[in-house]
C-alpha positions as CSV (number, residue, x, y, z in Angstrom):
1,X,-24.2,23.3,-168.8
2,X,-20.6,24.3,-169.4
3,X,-19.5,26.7,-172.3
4,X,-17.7,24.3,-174.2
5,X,-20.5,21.5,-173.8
6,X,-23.0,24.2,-174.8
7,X,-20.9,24.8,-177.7
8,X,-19.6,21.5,-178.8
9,X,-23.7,20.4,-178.8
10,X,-24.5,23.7,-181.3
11,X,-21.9,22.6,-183.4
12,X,-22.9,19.0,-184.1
13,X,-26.6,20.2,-184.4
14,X,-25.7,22.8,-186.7
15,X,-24.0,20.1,-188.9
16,X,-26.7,17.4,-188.8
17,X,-29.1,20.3,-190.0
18,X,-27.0,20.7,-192.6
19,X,-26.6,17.3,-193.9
20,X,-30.3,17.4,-193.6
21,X,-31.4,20.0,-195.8
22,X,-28.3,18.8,-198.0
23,X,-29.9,15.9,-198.5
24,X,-33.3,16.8,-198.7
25,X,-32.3,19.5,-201.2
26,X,-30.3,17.0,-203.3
27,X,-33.6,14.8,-203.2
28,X,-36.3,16.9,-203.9
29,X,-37.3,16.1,-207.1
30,X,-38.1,12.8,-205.9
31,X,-40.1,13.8,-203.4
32,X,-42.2,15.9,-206.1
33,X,-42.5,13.9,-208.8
34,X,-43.1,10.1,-207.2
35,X,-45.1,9.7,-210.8
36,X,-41.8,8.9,-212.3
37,X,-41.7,5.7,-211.2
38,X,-45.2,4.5,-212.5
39,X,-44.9,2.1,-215.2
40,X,-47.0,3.0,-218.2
41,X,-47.3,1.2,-221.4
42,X,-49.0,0.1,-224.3
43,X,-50.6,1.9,-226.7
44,X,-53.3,4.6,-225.7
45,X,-57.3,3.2,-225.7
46,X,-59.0,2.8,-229.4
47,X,-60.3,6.8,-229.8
48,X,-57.6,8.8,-229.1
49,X,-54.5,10.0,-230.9
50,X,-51.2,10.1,-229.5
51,X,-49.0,12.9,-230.3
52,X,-45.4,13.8,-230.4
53,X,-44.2,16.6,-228.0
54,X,-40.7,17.2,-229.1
55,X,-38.5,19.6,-226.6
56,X,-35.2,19.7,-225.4
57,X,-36.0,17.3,-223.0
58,X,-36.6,14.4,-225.9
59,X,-39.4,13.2,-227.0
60,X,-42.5,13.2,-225.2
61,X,-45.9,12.4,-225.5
62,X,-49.7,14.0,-225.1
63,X,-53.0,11.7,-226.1
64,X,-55.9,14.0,-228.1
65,X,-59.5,12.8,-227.1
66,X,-61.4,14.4,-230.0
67,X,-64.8,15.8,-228.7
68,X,-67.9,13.7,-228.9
69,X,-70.1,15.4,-230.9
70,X,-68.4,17.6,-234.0
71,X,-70.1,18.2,-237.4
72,X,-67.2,17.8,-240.3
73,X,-65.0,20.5,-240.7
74,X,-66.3,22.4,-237.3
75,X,-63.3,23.4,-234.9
76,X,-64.5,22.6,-231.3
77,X,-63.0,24.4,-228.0
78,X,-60.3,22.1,-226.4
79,X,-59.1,21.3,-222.4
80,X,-55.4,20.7,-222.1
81,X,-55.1,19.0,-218.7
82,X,-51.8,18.6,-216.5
83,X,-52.1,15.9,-214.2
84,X,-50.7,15.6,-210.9
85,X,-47.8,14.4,-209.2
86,X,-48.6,11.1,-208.5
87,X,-50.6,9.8,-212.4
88,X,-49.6,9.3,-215.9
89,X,-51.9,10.0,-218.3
90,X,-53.0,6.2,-218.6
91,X,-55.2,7.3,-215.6
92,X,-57.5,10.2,-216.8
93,X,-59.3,9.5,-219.9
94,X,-62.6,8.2,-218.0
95,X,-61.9,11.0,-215.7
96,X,-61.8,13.7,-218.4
97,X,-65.4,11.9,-220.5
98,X,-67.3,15.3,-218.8
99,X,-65.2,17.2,-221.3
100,X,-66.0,15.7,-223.9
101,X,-69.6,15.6,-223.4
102,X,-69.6,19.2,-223.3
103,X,-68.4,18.9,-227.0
104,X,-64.8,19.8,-226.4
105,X,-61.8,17.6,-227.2
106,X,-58.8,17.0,-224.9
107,X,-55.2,17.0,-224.7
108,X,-53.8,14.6,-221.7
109,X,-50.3,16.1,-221.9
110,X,-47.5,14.0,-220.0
111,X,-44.9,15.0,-218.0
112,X,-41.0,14.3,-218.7
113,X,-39.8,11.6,-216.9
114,X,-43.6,10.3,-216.4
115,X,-45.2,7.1,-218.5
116,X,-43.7,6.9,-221.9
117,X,-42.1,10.5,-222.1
118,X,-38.2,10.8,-221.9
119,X,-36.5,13.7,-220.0
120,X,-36.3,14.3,-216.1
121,X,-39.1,16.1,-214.5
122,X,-38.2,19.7,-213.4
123,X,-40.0,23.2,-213.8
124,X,-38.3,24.0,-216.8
125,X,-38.3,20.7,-218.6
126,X,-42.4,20.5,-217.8
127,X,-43.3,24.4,-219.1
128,X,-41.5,23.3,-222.2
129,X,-44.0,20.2,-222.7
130,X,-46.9,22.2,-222.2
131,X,-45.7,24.9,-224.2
132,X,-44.7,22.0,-227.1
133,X,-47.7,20.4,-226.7
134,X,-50.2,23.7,-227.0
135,X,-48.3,24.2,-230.1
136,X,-48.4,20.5,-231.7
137,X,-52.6,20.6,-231.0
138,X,-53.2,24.2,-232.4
139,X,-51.9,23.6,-235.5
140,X,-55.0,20.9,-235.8
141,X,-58.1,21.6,-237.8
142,X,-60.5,20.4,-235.4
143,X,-59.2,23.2,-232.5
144,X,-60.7,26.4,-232.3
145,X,-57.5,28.4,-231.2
146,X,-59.8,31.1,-229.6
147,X,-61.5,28.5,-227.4
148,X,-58.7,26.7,-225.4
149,X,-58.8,26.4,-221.6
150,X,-56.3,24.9,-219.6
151,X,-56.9,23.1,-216.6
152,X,-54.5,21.6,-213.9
153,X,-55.1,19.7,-211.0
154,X,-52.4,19.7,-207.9
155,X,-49.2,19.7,-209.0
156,X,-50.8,20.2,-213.0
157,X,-51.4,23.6,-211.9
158,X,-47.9,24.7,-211.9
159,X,-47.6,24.1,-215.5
160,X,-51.3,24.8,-216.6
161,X,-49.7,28.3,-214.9
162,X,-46.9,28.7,-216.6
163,X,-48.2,27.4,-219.9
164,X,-50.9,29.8,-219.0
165,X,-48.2,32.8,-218.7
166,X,-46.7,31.7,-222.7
167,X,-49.9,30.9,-224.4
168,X,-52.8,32.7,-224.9
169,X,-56.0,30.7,-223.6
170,X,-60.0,31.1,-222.8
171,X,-60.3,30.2,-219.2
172,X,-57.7,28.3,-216.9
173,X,-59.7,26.1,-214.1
174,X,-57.1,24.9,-211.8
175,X,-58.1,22.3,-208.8
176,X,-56.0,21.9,-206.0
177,X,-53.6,24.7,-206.9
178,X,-50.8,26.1,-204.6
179,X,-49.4,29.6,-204.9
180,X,-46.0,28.1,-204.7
181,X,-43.7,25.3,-203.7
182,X,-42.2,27.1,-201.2
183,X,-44.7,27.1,-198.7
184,X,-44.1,23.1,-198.5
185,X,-40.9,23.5,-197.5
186,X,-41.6,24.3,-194.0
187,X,-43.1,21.0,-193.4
188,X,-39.4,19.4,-194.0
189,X,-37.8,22.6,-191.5
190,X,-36.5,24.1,-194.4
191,X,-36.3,27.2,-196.3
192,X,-38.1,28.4,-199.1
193,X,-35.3,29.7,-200.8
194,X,-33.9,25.9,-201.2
195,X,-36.8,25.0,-203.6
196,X,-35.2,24.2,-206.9
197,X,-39.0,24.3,-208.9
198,X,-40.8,27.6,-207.6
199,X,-43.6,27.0,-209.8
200,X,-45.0,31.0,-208.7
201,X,-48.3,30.7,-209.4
202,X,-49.2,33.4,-207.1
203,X,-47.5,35.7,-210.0
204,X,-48.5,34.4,-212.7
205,X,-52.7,34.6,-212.0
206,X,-52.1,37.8,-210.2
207,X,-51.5,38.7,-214.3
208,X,-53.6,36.8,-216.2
209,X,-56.7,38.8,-217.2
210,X,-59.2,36.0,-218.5
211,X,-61.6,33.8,-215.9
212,X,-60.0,31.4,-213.7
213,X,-61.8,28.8,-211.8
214,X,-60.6,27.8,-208.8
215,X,-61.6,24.3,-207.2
216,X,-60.4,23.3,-203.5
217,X,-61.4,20.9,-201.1
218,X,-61.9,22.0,-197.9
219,X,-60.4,19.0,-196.1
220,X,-57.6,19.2,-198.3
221,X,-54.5,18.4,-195.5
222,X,-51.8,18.0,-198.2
223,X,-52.1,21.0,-200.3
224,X,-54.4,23.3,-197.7
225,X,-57.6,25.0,-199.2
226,X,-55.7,28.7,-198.2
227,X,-53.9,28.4,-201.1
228,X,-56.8,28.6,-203.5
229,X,-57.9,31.6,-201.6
230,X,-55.2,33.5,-201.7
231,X,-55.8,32.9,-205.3
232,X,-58.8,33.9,-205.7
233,X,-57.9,37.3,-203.8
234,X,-55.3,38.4,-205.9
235,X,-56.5,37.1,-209.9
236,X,-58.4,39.7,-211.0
237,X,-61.3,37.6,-212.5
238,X,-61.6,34.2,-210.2
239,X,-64.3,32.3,-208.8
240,X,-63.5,30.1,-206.1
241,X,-65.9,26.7,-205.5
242,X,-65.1,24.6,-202.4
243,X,-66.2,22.0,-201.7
244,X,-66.4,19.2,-198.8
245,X,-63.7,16.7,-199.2
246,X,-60.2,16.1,-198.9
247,X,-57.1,16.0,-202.1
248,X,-57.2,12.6,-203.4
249,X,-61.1,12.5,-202.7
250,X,-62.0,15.5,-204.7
251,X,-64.7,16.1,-206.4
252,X,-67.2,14.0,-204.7
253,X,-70.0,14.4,-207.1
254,X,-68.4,14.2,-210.6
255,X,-72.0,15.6,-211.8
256,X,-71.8,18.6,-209.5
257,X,-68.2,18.9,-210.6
258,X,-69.1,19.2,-214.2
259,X,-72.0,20.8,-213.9
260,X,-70.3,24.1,-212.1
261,X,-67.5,23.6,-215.0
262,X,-70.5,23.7,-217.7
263,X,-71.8,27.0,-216.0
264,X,-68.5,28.6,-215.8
265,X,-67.3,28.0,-219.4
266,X,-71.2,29.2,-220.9
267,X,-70.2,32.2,-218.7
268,X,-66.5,32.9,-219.9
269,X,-68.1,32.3,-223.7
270,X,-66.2,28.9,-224.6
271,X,-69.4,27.2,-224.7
272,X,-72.5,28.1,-226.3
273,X,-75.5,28.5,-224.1
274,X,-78.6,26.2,-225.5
C-alpha cells in the first residue's frame, strides 16, 4: 500500500474514532442512567411516608417504610437502599419486606432525574441525595442513628459508597458493586479517563473500617463477579457471598438472601440475637 494511501486511511480512522468517543462521551449519561426515562407516578402505597430531599439539584424524593414490629417510642435500626440504574423506587417496596421483618425500617431514596425527583442524574447530583436524604431520616424519632446500614445494589452502590464515605453508618451490604465506572469503558474502545461519573468505590471501601457485605452473582455478564472480589481483597472487614445466578436474576432464593443478611447484621451488632 502506498505512503499516502497508508496515510490518508490513518487519518480518516483517526477522525471517525474521534467522533466516536465524542459522541459516546457527550452521551454517557444516557447510557448510565436509562431509569430516567421510567414514568413514575402517583402517590406511594398506603404505609409509607414520602419525604422531601431538598439539594441543589431541586427537590427530590425518598419513601420511609417504618419497620414492622416497633414498641412506642423505641428507635429501630434503618436500611437506606439505592437502587439501580434501570428502577425507580415504585419497584422495591415488596422487594425490601425482608427488611422490615427483621424489625428495621427503610428509606427507598430516588435518584435525580428518576420517578418524581427533579435534577439530572450525575455523581455529584446523586451523593447529594443520599447525603440529603440520611440527614432528613436521622432527624426522626423512630431511627436509631447508631444502627443505620446502607445498602446498594448495581449502580446504588456508587452512592450507598459515597454516602458511605460522608456519613457514618453500621454496616454497608452492597450487591452487584463495581470498583469503578471505568472499567466499562473498555467495552465501548474507550478510555477510562473519559468517564465523567467515576464513582471510586475501590477507594472509598479500601477506607471504611465497619463490616461490608458483598453479594455477586457469579454469572453476572454485565457487571462481572471480579469486581466484588477485588472488593473483598482490599476492605479491611468484608465478607463476600456468591452466589449462582446472573445481574437481573440475583438473588435466587429471596429466603437464602435474607437469611445470610439476618446473620451478617446479628454479627456486625445492628440486630439483636434472640
Amino acid at each position: 500500500m502506498p505512503f499516502q494511501t497508508l496515510l490518508r486511511f490513518s487519518v480518516l480512522a483517526f477522525i471517525a474514532y474521534a467522533a466516536y468517543a465524542l459522541l459516546i462521551f457527550l452521551m454517557q449519561r444516557q447510557i448510565l442512567y436509562p431509569g430516567r426515562l421510567i414514568r413514575a407516578g402517583g402517590p406511594p402505597p398506603a404505609g409509607i411516608l414520602p419525604i422531601a430531599v431538598i439539594t441543589a439539584a431541586g427537590r427530590g424524593e425518598a419513601w420511609f417504610m417504618p419497620p414492622l414490629k416497633r414498641n412506642p417510642g423505641e428507635r429501630r435500626p434503618l436500611v437506606i437502599f439505592f437502587h439501580g440504574n434501570g428502577e425507580v423506587i415504585d419497584y422495591l417496596p415488596e422487594q425490601v419486606e425482608g427488611f422490615r421483618a427483621l424489625g428495621m425500617g427503610v428509606l427507598l431514596v430516588e435518584f435525580p432525574g428518576y420517578g418524581r425527583s427533579a435534577g439530572k442524574p450525575g455523581e455529584r447530583s446523586i451523593t447529594d441525595a443520599a447525603v440529603a436524604a440520611y440527614d432528613a431520616v436521622t432527624t426522626s424519632g423512630e431511627v436509631d442513628p447508631a444502627r443505620i446500614v446502607i445498602f446498594g445494589r448495581s449502580l446504588g452502590c456508587g452512592a450507598a459508597c459515597a454516602l458511605a464515605a460522608r456519613r457514618p453508618s453500621a454496616a454497608l451490604i452492597l450487591q452487584s458493586a463495581f470498583t469503578s465506572t471505568r472499567p466499562f469503558a473498555r467495552s465501548f474502545l474507550l478510555p477510562g479517563f473519559l468517564v465523567r461519573d467515576v464513582f471510586d468505590n475501590a477507594r472509598v471501601l479500601a477506607a471504611y473500617r465497619q463490616p461490608l457485605l458483598l453479594f455477586h452473582g457469579t454469572d453476572d455478564t454485565i457487571i462481572p463477579p471480579e469486581h466484588s472480589r477485588e472488593l473483598a481483597r482490599i476492605a479491611p472487614h468484608a465478607r463476600l457471598v456468591e452466589l449462582p445466578c446472573g445481574h437481573n436474576d440475583f438473588p435466587p432464593d429471596w429466603q437464602e438472601f435474607y437469611r445470610i443478611i439476618a446473620s451478617f447484621l446479628r454479627d456486625a451488632g445492628v440486630l439483636t440475637r434472640g
